[in-house]
N, C-alpha and C positions, 0 to 999 in steps of 0.2 A: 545521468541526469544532472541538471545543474541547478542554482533558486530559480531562475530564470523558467527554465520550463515547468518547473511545478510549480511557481505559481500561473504559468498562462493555459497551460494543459490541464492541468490537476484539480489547480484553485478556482479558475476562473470559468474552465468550462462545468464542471462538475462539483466541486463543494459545493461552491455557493450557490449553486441552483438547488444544489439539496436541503442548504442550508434555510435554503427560501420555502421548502416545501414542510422543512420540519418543526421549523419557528426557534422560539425561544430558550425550547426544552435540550436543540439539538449541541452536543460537546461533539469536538473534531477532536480523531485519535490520530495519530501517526508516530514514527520513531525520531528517534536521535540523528538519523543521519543526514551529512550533511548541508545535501539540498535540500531539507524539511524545514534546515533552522537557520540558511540564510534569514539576511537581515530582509532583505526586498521580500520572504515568505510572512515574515512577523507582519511587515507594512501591509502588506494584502489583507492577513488574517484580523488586525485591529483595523481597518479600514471599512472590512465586513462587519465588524462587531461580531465575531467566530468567535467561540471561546474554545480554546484547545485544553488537551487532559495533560498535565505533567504526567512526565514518565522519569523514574530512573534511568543514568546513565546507560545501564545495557540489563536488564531483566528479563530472561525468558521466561521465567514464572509467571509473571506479569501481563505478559504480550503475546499472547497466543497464537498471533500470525506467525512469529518464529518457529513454530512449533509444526503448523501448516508448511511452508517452505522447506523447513525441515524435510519433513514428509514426504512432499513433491519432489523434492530432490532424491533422496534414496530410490524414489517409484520410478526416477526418469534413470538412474543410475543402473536398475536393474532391470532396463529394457535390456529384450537379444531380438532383434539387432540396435544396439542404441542407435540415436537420431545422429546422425553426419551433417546435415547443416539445420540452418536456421529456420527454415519452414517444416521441415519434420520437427526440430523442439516443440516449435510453436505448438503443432499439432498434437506432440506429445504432453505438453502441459497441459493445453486444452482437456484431451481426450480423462489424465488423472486428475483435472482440477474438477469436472463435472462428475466424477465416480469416487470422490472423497464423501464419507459417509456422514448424515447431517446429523449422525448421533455424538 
């Protein structure tokens, strides 16, 4: 992914329509990496008036989606027969990202 597509994909199709549904209350979360914090993602996010969360440099304590992918990754590792291309992954993350427990 590059700034570029996160913010035409990411930012423009979907933040900001959610941002628009959720007002003023709403804070944008995302990480450190480096298509997040292109300079053209900042101009989008102050453009919207988005207000994003500081994160530390790399915290997984913090950021609990690591922790998820984390997850998903070991559950996709210990498929038998693991996925051999890109449309069984898909299928594979799908199938563990809807059977991750909401507790």
């Amino acid at each position: 992914m590059t700034g570029h597509i996160n913010r035409d994909v990411i930012l423009e199709q979907h933040v900001r329509l959610f941002r628009g549904a959720m007002g003023a209350k709403f804070l944008f979360m995302d990480d450190n990496a480096r298509p997040h914090r292109a300079n053209i993602v900042d101009e989008c996010l102050q453009s919207e008036d988005i207000t994003r969360m500081d994160w530390p440099a790399y915290s997984t304590d913090l950021n609990s989606i690591e922790h998820v992918w984390d997850m998903l990754g070991r559950r996709i590792a210990a498929r038998q027969p693991p996925p051999t291309c890109l449309p069984e992954l898909r299928r594979a993350l799908l199938d563990e990202w809807c059977n991750i427990s909401q507790d």
